[in-house]
C-alpha distance (Angstrom), angle and dihedral (degrees) to the residues before:
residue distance angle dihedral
X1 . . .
X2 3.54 . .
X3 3.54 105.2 .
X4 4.12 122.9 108.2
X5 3.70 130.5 -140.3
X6 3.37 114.1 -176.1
X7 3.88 108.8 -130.1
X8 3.83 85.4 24.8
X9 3.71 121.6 94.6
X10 3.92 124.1 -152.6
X11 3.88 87.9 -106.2
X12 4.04 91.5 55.5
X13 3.92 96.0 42.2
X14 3.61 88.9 53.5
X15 3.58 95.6 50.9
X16 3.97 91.2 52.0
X17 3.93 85.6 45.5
X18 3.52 82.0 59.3
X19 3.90 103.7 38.5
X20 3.81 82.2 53.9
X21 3.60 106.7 54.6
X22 3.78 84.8 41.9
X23 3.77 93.1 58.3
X24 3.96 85.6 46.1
X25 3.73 89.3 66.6
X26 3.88 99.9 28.6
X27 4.15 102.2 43.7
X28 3.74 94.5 172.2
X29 4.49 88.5 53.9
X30 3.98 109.2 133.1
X31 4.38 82.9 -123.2
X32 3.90 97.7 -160.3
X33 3.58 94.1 43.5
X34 3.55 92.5 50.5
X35 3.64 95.3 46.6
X36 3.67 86.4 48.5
X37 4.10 90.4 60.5
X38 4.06 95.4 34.4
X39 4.56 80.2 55.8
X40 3.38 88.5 51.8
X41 3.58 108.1 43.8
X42 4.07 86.1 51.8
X43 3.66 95.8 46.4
X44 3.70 92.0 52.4
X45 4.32 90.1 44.0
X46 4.23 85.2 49.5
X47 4.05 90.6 49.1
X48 3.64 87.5 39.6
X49 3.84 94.8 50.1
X50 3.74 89.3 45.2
X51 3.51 95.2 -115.8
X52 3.93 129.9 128.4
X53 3.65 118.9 -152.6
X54 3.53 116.8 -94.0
X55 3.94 125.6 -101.9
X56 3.52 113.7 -90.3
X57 4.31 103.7 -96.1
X58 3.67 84.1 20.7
X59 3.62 121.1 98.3
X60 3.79 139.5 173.6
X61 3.65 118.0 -92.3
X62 3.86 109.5 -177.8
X63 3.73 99.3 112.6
X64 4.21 84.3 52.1
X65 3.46 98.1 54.9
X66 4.08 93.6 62.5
């Protein structure tokens, strides 16, 4: 995803990229209550992991350095 929305970090976009296409096949989906849970679940698998979220412009670059 390469767009950018300031006050939006990659980590939020993708969750409302996510949210949407899930409301796409599930019309009657309670959206902020599910994008509540979906927020959570990453949070706690990024703090899990170890990992912050990146810095908004910033992103990682592992995979481009090999």
């Amino acid at each position: 995803m390469s767009e950018s929305v300031p006050g939006k970090s990659h980590t939020e976009l993708v969750i409302e990229s996510f949210v949407d296409r899930m409301e796409e096949l599930h019309p009657n989906l309670d959206r902020e209550e599910f994008r509540d849970a979906v927020d959570r679940c990453v949070r706690d698998a990024i703090d899990a992991a170890g990992g912050g979220e990146e810095s908004d412009g910033e992103e990682e670059s592992d995979d481009e350095d090999q």
